[in-house]
Backbone as CSV, one residue per row, in Angstrom:
resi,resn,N_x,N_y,N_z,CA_x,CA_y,CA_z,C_x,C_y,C_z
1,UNK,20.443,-0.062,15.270,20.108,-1.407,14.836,21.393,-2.216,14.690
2,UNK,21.152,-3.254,14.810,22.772,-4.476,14.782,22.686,-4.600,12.995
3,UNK,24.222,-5.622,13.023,24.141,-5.700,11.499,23.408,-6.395,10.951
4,UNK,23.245,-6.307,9.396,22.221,-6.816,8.905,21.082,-6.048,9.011
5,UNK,19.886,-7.026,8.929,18.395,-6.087,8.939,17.835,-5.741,10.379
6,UNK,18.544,-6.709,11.621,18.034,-6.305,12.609,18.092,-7.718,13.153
7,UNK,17.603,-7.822,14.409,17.253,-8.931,15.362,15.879,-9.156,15.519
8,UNK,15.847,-10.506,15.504,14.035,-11.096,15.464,14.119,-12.238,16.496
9,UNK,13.058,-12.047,17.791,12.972,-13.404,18.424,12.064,-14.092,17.993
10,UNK,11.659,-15.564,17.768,10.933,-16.145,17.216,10.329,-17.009,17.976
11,UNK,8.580,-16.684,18.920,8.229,-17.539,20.140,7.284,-18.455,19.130
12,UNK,7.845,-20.049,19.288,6.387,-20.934,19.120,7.156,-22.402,19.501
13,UNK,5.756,-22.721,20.264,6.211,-23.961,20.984,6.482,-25.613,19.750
14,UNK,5.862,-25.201,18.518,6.005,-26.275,17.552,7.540,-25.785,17.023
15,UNK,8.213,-27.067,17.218,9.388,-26.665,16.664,9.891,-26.840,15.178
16,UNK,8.876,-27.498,14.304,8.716,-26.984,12.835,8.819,-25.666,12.573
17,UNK,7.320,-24.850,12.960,7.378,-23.508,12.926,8.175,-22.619,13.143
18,UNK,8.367,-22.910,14.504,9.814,-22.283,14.855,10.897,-22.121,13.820
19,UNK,11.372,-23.576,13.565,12.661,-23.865,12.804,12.335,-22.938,11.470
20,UNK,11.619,-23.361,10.656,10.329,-22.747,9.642,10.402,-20.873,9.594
21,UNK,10.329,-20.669,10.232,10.085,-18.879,10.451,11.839,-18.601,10.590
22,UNK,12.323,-19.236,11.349,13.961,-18.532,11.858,14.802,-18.719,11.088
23,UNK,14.725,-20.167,10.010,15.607,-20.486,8.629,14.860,-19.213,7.585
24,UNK,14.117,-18.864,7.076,13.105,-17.977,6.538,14.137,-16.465,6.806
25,UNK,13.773,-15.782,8.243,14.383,-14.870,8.213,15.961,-14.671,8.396
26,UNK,16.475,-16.209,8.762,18.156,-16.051,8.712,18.448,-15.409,7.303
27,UNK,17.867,-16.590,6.296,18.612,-16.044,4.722,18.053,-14.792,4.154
28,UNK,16.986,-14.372,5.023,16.324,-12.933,4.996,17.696,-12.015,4.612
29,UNK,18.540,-12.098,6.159,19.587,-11.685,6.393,19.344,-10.840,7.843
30,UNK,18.331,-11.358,8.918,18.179,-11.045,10.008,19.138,-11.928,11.239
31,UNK,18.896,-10.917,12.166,19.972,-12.116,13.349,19.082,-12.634,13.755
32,UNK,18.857,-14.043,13.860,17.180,-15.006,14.710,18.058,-15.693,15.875
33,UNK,16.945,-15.364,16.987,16.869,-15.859,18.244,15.396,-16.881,18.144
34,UNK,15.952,-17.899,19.496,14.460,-18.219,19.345,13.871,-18.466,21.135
35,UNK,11.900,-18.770,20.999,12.058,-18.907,22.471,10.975,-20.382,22.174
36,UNK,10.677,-21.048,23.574,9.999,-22.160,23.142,8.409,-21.915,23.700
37,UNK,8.118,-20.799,24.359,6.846,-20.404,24.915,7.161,-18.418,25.303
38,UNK,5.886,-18.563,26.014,5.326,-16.831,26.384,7.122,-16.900,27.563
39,UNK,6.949,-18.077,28.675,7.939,-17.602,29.254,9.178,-17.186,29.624
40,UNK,9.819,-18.448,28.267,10.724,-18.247,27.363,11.431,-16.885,27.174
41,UNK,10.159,-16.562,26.216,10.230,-14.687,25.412,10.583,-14.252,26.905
42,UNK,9.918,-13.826,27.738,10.277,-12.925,28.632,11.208,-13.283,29.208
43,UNK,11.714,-14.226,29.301,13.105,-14.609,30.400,14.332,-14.151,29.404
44,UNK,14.283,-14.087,28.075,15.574,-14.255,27.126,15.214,-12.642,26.792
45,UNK,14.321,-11.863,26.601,14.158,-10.494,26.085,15.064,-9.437,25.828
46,UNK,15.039,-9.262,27.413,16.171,-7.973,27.778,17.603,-8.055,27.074
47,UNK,17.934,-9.500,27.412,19.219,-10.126,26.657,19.265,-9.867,25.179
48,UNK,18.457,-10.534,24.571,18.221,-10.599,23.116,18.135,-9.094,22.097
49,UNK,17.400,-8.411,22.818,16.894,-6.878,22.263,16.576,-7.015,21.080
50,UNK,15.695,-8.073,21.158,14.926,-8.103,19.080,14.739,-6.687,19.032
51,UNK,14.480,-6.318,17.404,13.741,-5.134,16.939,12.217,-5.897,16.634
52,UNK,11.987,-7.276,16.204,10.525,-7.505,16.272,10.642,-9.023,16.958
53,UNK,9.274,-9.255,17.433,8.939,-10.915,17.976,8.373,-11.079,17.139
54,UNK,8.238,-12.414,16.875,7.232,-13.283,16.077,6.608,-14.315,16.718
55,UNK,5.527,-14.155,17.427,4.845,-14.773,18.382,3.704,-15.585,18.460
56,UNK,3.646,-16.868,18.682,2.391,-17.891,18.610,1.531,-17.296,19.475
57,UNK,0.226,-17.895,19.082,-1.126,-17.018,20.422,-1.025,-18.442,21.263
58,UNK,-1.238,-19.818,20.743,-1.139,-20.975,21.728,-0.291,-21.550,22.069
59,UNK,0.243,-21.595,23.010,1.589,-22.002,23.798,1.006,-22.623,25.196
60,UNK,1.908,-23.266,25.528,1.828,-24.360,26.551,2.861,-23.014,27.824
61,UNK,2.799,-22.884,29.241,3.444,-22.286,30.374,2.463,-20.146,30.443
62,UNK,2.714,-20.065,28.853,2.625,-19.093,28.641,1.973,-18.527,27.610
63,UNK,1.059,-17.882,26.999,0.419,-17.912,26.051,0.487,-16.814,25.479
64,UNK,0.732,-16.537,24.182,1.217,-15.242,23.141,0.308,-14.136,23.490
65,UNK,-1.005,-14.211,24.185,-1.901,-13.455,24.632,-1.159,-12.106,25.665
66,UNK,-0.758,-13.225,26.978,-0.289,-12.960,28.074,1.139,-11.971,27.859
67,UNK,1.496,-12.723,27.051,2.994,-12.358,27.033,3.364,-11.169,25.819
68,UNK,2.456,-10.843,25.082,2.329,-9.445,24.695,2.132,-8.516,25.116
69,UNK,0.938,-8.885,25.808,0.520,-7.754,27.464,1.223,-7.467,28.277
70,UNK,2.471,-8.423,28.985,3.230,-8.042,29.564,4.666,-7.738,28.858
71,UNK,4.519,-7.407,27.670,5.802,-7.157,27.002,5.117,-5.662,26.919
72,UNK,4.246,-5.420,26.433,3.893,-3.759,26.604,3.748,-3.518,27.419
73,UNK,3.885,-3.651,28.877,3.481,-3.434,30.026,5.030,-2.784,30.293
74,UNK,5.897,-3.624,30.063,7.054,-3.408,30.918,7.830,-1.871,29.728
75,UNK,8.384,-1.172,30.236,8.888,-0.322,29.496,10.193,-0.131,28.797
76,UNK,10.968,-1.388,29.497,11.818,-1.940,28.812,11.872,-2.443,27.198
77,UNK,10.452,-3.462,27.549,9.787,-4.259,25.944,8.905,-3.324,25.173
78,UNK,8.640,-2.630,26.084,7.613,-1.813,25.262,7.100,-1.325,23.700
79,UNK,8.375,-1.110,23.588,8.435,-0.304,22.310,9.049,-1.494,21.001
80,UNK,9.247,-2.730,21.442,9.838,-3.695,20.518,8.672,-4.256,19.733
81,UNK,8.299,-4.854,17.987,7.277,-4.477,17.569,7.048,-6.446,17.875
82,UNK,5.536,-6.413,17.293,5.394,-7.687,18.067,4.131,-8.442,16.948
83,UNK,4.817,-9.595,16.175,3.434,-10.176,15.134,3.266,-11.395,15.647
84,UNK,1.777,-11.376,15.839,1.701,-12.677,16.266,1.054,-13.224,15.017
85,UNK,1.800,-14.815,15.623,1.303,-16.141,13.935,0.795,-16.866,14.823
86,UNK,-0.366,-16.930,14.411,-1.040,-18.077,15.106,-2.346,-18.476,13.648
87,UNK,-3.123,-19.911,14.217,-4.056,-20.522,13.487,-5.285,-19.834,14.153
88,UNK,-5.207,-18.868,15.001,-6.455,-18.411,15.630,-7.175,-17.409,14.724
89,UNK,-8.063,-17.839,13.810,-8.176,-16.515,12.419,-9.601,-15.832,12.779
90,UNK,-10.149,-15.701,14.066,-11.532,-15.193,14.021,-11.585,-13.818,14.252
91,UNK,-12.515,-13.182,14.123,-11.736,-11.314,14.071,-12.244,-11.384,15.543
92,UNK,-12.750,-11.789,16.488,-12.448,-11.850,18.123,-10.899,-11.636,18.468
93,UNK,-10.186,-12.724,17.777,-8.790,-12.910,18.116,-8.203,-11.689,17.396
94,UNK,-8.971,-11.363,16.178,-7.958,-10.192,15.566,-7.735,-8.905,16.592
95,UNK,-9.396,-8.875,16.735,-9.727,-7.678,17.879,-8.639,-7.466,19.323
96,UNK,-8.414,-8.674,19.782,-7.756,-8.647,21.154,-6.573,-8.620,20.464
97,UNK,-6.053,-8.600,19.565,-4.277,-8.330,19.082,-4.347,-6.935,19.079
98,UNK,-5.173,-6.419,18.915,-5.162,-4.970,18.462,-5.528,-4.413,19.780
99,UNK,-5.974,-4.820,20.474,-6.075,-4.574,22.284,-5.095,-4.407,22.921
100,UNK,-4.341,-5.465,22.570,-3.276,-5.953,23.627,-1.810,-5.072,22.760
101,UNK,-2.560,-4.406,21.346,-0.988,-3.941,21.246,0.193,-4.640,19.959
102,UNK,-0.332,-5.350,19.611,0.130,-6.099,18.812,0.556,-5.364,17.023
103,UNK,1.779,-5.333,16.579,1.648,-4.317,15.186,1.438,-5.006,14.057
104,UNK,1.355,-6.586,13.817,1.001,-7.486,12.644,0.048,-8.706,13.270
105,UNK,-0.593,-9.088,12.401,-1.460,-10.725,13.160,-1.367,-11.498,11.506
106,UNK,-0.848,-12.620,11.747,-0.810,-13.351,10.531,-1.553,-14.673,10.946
107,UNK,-1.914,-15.469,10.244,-2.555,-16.534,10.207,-2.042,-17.865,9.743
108,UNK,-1.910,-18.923,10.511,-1.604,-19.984,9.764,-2.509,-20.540,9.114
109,UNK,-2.024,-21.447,7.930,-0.558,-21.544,7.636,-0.246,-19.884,6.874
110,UNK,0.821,-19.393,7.236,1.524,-18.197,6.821,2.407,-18.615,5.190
111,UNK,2.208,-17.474,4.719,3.252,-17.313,3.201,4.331,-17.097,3.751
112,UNK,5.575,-17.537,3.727,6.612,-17.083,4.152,6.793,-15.970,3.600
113,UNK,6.946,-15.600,2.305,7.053,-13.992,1.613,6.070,-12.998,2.084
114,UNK,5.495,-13.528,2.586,4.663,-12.423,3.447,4.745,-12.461,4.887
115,UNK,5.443,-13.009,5.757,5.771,-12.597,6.859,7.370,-12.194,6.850
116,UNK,8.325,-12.474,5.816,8.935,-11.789,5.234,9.133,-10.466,5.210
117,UNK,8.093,-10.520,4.654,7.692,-8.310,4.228,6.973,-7.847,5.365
118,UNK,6.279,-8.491,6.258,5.663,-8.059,7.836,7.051,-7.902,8.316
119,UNK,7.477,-8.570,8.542,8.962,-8.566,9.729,9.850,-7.230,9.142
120,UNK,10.313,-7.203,7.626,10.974,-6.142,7.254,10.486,-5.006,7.269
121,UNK,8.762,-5.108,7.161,8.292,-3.241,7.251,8.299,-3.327,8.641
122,UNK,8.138,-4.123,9.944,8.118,-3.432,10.939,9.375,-3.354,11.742
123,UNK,10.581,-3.953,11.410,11.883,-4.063,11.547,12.674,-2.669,11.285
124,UNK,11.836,-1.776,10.260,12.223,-0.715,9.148,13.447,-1.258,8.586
125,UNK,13.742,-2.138,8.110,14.735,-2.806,7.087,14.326,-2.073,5.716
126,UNK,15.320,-2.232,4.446,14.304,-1.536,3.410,13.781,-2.769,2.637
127,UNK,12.884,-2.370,2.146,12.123,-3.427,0.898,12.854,-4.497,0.233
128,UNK,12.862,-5.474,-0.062,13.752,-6.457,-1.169,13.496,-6.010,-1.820
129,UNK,14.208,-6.882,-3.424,13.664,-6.041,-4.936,12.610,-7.241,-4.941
130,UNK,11.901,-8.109,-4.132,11.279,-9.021,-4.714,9.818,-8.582,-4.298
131,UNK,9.882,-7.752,-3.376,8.231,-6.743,-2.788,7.586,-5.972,-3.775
């Protein structure tokens, strides 16, 4: 693992959120990358070597759907852990995260202290004293 708690790419095409999630886990004390869609993530990946993504399901080129599927597909990405945040809260959508592979599904709007503690248990960072 790099220093600190690890590396996190952060895919969402709203750049609130974005900004929002990557200020969040900077003072975490993670290294944040970011991408602006599905195609984004895959073009910057290999480079980047997050230990987790944090991934929108609706995106404009590329869609958090797609681009999970082909992040487990490839065996390169394979094994990198992958939460998607999206506003999509119906257990259809939960169901196909869990299809496609996915190790967290959060919902907007998200607690930051709780995607917080998603990112650090699947990062294996250890616990804050604030968990």
């Amino acid at each position: 693992m790099t220093q600190g708690l690890g590396r996190v790419l952060v895919v969402d095409d709203d750049e609130v959120i974005r900004q929002l999630i990557a200020v969040n886990l900077t003072l975490e004390g993670f290294e944040v990358f970011t991408a602006v869609d599905g195609q984004d993530c895959l073009d910057r990946v290999e480079d980047v070597k997050p230990d987790v993504i944090t991934l929108d399901v609706m995106m404009p080129r590329l869609d958090g759907w797609v681009t999970a599927t082909q992040l487990r597909r490839n065996p390169v990405t394979a094994g990198i852990k992958v939460v998607l945040i999206t506003a999509r809260a119906q257990e259809d959508d939960r169901n196909r995260g869990r299809q496609v592979g996915v190790d967290a599904y959060l919902t907007k709007p998200f607690d930051p202290a709780e995607m917080i503690r998603v990112v650090r248990e699947l990062a294996g960072a250890p616990s804050s004293a604030f968990d």
